[in-house]
Backbone bond lengths (Angstrom), bond angles and torsions (degrees), N, CA, C in turn:
res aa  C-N    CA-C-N  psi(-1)  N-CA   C-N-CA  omega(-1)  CA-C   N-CA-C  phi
1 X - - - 1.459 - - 1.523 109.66 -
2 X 1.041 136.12 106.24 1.446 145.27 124.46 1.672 110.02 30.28
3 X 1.287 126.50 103.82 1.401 105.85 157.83 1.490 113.20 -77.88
4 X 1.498 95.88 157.04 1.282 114.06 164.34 1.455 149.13 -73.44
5 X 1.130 134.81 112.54 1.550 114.25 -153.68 1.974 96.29 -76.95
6 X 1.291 99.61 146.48 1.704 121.05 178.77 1.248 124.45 -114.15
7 X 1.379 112.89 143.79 1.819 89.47 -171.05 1.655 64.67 -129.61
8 X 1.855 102.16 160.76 1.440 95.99 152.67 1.058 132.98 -108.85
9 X 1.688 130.46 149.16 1.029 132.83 -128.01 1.682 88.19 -142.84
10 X 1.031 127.53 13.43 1.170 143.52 -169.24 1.623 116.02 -58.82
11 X 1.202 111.55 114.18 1.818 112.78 -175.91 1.430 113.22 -52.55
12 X 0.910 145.13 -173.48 1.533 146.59 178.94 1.416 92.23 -122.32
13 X 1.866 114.49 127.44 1.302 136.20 -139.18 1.903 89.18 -57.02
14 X 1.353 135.40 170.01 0.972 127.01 104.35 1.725 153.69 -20.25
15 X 1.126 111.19 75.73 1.654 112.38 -154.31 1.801 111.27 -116.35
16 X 1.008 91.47 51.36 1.847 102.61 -160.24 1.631 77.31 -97.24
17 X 1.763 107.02 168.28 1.699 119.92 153.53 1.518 114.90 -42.70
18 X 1.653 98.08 -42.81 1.634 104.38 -151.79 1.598 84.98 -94.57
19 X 1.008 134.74 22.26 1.593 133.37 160.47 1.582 110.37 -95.96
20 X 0.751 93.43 -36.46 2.040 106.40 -173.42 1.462 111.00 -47.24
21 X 1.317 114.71 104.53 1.628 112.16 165.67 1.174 122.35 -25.14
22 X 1.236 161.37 163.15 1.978 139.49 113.25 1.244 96.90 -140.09
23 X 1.652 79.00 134.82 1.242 101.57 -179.19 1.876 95.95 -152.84
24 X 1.242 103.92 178.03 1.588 117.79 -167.98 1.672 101.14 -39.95
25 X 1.499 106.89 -52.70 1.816 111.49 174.94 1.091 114.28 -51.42
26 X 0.928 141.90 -11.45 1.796 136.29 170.15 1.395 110.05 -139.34
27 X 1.105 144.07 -19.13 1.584 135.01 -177.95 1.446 106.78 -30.55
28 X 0.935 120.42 -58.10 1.510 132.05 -159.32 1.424 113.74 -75.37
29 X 1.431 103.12 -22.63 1.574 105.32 -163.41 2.182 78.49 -99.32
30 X 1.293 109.81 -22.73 1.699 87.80 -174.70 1.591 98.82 -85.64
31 X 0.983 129.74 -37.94 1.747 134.52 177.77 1.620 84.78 -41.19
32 X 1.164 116.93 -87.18 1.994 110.15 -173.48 1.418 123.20 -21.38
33 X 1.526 108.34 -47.65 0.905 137.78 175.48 1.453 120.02 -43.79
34 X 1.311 112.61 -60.67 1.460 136.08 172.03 1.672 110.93 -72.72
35 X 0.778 115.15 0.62 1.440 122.39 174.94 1.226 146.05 -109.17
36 X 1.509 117.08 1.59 1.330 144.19 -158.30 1.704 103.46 -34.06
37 X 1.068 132.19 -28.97 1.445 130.38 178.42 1.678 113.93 -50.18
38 X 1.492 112.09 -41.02 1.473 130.30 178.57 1.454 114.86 -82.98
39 X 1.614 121.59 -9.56 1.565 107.86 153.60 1.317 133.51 -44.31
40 X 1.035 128.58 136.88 1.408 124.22 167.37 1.434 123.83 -65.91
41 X 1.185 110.47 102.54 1.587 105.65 -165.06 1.375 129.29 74.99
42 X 1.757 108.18 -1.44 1.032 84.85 147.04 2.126 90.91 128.11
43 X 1.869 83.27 -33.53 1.550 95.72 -161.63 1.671 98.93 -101.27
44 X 1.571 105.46 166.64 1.316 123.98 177.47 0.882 115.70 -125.23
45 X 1.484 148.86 161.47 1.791 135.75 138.04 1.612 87.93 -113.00
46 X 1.396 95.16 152.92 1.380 115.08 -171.41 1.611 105.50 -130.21
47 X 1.681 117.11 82.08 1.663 116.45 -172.05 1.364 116.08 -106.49
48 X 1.260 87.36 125.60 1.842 109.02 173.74 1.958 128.65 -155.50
49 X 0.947 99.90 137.35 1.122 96.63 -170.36 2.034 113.53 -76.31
50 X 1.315 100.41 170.54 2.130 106.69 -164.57 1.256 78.77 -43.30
51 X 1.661 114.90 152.28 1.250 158.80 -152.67 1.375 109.86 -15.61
52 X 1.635 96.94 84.50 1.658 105.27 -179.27 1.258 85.63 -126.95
53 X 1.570 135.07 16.98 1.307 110.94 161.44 1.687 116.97 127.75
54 X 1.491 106.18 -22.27 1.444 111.20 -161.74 1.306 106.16 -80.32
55 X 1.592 137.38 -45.81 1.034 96.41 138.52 1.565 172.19 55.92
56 X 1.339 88.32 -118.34 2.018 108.22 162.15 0.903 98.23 -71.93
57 X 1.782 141.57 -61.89 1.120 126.05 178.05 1.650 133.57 -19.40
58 X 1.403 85.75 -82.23 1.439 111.62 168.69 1.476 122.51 -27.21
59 X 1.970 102.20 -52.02 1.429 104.53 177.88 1.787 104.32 -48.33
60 X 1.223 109.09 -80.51 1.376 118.66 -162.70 1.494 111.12 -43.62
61 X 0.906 122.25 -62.83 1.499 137.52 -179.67 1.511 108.33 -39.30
62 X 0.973 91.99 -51.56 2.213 109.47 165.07 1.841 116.95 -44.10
63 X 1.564 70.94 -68.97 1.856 63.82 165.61 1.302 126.02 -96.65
64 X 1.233 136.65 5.34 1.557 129.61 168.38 1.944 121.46 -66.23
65 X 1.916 92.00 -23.97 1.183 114.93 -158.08 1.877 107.37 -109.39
66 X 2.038 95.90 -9.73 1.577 101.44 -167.67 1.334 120.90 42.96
67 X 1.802 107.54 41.19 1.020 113.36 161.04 1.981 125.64 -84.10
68 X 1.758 102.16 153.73 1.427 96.66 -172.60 1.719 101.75 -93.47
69 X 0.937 116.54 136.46 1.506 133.74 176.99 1.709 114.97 -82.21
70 X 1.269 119.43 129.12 1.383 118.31 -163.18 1.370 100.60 -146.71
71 X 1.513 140.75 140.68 1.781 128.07 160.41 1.506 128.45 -98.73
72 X 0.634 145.08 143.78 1.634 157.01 -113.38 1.511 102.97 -87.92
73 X 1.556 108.21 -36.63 1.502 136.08 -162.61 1.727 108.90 -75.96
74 X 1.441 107.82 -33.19 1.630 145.54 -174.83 1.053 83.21 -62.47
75 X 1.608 164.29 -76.59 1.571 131.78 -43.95 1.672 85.52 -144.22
76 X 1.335 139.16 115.37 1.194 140.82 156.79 1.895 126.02 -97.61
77 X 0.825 101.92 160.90 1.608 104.86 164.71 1.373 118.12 -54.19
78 X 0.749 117.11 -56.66 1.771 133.02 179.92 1.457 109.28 -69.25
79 X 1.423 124.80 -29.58 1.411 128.01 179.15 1.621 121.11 -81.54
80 X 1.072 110.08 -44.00 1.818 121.12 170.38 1.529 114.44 -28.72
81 X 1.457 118.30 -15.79 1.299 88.37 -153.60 1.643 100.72 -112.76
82 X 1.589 112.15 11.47 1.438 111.14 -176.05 1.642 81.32 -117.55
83 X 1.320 117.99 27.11 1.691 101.01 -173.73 1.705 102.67 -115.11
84 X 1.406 98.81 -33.36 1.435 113.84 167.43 1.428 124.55 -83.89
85 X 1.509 138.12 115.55 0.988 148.51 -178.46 1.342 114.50 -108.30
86 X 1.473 139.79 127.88 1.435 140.02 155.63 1.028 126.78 -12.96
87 X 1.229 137.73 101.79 1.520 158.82 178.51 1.635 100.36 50.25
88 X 1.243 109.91 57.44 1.640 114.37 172.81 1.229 113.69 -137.01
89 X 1.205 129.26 173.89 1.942 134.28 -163.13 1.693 114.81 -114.36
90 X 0.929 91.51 146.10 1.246 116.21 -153.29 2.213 118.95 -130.42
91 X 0.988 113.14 118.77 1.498 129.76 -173.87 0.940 100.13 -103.39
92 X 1.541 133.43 122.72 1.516 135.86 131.79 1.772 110.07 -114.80
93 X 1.566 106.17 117.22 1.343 125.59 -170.30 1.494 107.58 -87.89
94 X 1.488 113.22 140.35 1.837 103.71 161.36 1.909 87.80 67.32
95 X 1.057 128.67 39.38 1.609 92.88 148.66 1.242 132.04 -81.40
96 X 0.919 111.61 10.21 1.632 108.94 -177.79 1.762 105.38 -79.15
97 X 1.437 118.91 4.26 1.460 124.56 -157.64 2.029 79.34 -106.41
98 X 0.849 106.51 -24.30 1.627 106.87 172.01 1.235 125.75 -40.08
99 X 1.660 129.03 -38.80 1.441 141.00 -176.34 1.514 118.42 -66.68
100 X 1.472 94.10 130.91 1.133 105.58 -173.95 1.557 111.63 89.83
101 X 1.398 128.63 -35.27 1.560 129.23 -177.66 1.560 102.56 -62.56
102 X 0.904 155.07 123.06 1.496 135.35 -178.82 1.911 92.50 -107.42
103 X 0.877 121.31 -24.00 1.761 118.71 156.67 1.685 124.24 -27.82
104 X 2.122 103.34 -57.09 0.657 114.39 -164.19 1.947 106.70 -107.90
105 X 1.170 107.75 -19.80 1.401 102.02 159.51 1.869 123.15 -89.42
106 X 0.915 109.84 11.10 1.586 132.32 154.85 1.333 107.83 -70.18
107 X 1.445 112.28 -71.53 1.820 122.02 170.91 1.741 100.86 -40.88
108 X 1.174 98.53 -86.65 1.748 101.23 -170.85 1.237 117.96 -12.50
109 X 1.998 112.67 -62.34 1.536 130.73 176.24 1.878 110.42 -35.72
110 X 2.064 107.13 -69.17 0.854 112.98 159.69 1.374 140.14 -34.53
111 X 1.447 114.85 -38.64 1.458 133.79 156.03 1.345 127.55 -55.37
112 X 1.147 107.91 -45.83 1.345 109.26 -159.11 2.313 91.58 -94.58
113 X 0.911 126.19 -19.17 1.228 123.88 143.19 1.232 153.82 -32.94
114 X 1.074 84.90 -58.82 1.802 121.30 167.65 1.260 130.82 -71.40
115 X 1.775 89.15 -30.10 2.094 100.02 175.61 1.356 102.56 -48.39
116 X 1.949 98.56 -61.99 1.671 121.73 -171.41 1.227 115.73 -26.06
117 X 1.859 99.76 -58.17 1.163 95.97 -148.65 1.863 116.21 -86.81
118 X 1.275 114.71 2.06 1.301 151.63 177.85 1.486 120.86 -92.13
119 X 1.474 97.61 -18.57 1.468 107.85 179.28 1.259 122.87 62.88
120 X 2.260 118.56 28.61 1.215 102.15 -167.94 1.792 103.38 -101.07
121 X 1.162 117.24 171.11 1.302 117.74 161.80 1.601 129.98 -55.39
122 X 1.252 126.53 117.44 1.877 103.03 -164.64 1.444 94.01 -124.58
123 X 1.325 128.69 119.64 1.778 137.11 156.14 1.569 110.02 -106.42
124 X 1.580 92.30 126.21 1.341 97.48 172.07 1.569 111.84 -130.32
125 X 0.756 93.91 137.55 2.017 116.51 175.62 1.363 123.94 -94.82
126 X 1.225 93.53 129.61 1.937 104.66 175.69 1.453 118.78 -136.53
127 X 0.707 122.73 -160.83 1.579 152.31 170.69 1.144 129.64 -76.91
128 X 1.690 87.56 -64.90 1.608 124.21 -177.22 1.300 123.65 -130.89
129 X 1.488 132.35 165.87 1.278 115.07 164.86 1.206 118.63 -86.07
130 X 1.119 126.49 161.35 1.580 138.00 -140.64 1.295 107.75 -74.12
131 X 1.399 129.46 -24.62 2.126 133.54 171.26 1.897 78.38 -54.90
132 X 1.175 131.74 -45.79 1.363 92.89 -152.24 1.434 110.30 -106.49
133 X 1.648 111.70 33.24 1.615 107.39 172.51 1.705 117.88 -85.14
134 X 1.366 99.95 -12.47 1.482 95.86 -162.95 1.550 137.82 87.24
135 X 1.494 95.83 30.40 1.594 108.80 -163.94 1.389 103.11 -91.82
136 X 1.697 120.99 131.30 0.745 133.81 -165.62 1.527 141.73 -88.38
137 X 2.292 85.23 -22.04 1.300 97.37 178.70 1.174 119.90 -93.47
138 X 1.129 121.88 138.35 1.623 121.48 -171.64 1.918 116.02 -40.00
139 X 1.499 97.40 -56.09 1.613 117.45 -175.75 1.439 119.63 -51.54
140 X 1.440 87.74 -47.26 1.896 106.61 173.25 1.301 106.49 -59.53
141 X 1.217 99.13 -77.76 1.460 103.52 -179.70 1.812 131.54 -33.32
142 X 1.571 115.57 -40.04 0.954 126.17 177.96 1.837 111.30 -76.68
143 X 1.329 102.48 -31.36 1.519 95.39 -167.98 1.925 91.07 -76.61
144 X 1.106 124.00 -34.97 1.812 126.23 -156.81 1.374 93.39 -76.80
145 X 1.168 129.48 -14.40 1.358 131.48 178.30 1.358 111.59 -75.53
146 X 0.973 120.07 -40.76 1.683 128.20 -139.60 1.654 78.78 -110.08
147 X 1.704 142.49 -20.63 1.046 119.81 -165.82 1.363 128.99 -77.40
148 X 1.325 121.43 -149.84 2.006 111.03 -175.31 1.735 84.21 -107.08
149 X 1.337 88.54 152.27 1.526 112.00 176.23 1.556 131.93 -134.42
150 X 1.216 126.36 113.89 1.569 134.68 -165.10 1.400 97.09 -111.92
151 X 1.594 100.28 105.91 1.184 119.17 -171.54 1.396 111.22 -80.74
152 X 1.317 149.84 134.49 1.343 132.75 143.58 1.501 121.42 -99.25
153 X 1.326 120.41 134.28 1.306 114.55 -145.85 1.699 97.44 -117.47
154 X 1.315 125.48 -169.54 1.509 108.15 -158.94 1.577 111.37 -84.22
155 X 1.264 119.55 165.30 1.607 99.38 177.51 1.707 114.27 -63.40
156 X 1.608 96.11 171.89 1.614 79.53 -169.73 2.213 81.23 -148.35
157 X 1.272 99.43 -179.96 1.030 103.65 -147.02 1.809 119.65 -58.82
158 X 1.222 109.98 24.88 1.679 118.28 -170.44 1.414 100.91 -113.87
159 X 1.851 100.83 -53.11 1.486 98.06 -178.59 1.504 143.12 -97.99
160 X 1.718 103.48 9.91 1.169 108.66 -176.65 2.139 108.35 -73.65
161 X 1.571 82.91 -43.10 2.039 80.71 179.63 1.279 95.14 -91.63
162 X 1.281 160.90 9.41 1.680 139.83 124.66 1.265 109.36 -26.47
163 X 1.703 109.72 -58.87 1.867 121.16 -155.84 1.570 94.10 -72.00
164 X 1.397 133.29 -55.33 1.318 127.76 149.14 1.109 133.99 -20.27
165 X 1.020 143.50 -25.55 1.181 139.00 179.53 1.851 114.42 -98.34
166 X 1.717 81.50 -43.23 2.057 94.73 177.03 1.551 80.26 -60.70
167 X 1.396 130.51 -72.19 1.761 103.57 -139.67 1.596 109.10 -70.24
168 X 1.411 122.21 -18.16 1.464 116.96 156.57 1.662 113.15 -36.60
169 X 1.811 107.68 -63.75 1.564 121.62 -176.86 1.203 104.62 -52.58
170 X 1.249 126.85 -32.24 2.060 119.85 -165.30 1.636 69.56 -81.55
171 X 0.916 162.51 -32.68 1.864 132.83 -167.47 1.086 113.53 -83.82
172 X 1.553 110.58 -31.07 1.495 115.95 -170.59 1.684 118.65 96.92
173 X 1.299 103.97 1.52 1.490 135.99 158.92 1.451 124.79 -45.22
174 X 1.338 148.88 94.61 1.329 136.17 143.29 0.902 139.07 -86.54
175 X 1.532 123.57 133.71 1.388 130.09 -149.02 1.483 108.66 -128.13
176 X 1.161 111.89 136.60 1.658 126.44 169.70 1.609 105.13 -46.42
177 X 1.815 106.83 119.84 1.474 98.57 -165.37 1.383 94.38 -81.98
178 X 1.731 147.64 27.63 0.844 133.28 154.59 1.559 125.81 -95.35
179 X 1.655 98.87 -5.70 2.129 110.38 168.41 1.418 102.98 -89.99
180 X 1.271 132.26 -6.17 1.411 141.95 124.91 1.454 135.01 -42.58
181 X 0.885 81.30 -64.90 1.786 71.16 162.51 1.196 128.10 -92.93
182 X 1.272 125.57 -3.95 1.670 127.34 165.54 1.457 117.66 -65.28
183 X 1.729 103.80 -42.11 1.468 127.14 -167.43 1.767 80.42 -72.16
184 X 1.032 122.82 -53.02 1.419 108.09 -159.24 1.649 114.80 -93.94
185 X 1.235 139.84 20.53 0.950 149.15 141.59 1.677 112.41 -95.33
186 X 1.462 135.42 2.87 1.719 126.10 163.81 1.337 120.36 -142.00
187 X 1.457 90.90 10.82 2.327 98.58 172.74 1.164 94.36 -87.77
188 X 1.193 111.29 154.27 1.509 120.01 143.89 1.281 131.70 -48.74
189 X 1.352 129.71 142.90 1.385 104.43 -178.80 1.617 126.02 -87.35
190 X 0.792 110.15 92.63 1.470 125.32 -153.03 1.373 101.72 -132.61
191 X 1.772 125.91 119.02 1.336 120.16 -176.76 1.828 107.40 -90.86
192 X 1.590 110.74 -16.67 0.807 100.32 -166.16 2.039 102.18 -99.95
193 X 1.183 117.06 19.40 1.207 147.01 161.54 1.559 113.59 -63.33
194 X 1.688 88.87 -57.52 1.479 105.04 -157.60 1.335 108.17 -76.71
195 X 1.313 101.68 -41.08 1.960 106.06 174.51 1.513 107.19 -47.89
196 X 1.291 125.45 -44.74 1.512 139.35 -143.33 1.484 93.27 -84.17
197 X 1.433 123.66 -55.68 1.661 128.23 176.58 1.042 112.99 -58.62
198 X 1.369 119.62 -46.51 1.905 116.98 178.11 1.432 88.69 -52.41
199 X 1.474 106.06 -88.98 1.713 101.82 -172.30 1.583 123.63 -10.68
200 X 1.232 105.09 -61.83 1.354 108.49 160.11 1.625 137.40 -43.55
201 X 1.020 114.15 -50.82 1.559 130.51 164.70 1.531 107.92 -61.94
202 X 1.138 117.65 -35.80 1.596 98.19 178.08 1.170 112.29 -81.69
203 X 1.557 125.13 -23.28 1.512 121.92 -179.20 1.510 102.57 -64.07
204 X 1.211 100.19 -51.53 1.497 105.55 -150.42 1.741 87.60 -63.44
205 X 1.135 114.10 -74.84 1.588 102.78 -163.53 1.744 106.15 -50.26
206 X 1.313 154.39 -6.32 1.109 144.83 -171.62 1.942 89.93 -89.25
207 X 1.302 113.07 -62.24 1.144 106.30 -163.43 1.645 122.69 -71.08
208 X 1.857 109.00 -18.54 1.559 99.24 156.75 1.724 114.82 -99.73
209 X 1.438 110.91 3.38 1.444 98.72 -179.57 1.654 114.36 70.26
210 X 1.461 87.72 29.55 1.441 101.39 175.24 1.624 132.46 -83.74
211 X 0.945 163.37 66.71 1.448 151.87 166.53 1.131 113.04 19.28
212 X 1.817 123.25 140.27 1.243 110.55 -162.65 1.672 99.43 -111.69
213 X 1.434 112.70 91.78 1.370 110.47 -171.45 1.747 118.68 -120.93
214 X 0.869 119.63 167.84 1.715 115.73 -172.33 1.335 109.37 -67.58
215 X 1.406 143.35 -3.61 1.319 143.73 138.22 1.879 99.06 -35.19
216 X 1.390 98.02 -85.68 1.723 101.80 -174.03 1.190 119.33 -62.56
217 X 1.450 122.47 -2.54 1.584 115.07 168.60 1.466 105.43 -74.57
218 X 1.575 101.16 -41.79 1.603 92.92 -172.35 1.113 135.96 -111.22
219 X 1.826 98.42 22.83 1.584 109.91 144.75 1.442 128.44 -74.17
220 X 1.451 113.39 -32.69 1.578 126.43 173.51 1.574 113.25 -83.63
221 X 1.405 110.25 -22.96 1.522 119.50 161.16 1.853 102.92 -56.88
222 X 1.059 108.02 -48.87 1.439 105.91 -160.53 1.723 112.06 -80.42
223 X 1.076 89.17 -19.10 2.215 105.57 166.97 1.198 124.60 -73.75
224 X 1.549 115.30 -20.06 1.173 107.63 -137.89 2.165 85.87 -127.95
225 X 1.344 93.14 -38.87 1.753 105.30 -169.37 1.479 111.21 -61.48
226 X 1.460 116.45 -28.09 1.645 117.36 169.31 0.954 109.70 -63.56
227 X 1.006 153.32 -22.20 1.804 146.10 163.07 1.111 124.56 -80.90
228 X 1.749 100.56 -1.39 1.767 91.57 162.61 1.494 114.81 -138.07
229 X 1.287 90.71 38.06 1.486 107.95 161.94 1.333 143.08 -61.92
């Protein structure tokens, strides 16, 4: 049989508050979250690894706060100062992509100065925590260390087939809640896994007109899991 050619047609995720998983892996890091008054100074780091959530976070939190969104990599000396506004909020995404740039960890330094002294709110997002970005400047480096940190930690057994099921729903996909629970009793727990296999599963069954059953989960399970070994 002929595959089918696929385009994707894919909705743009659900990314509301009332979309947001919580569960034990993030509670704590969204309580911080929701609290910006109890930063120290004002600032946050927000750490999690590809699709643990930050993100969604970010979306909502962005706009509850009419904060402007900016990425770490962007960030110059000369640029900071139309980015920071008087007692207003502020996004820098991906800084951990900062190391080694001394362009852009110059900005950050400058940035992260300027929040203070402006009194704005500053969240920044990574990957990792900041020993392992590679930052070069002493100052930077010492202040990102010492700051508050909202950890999100890996999914764990509530929210990995929740997130399964939403990225099925962002397709418009329904799935046998038992290829749900197969997928989520032998994946890794890996959210940014899970995006990648759905993705996968919808191609594949659109273009052979296949049924979406735990046969084909755990053929594309088995393609896909060596690379994140």
């Amino acid at each position: 049989m002929a595959r089918q050619l696929t385009l994707d047609l894919t909705m743009p995720p659900a990314s509301s508050r009332d979309d947001f998983l919580i569960t034990a892996a993030n509670r704590d890091a969204l309580a911080m979250l929701d609290a910006p008054g109890r930063w120290p100074q004002g600032r946050l780091l927000l750490i999690g690894g590809p699709g643990s959530g930050k993100t969604h976070l970010v979306g909502f939190w962005a706009a509850d706060h009419g904060a402007h969104v900016s990425h770490g990599w962007t960030l110059t000396p000369e640029s900071v100062d139309d980015l920071v506004r008087p007692g207003a909020a502020l996004v820098i995404e991906d800084a951990h992509e900062i190391g080694g740039n001394p362009v852009a960890e110059q900005g950050l330094f400058h940035l992260w100065n300027l929040a203070g002294a402006r009194g704005a709110l500053l969240l920044i997002t990574a990957q990792a925590p900041p020993r392992d970005w590679g930052v070069a400047l002493p100052d930077l480096r010492s202040r990102l260390e010492t700051a508050a940190q909202a950890i999100l930690g890996p999914p764990d057994d509530a929210l990995l087939p929740a997130v399964l099921v939403k990225l099925f729903a962002d397709r418009q996909i329904q799935v046998a809640p038992e290829v749900v629970d197969w997928l989520s009793l032998r994946m890794e727990r890996d959210l940014d896994l899970a995006r990648r296999l759905v993705a996968a599963i919808d191609r594949e069954s659109l273009a052979d007109r296949r049924a979406i059953t735990r046969r084909l989960a755990a053929e594309l399970l088995d393609k896909l899991a060596p690379a994140d070994a």
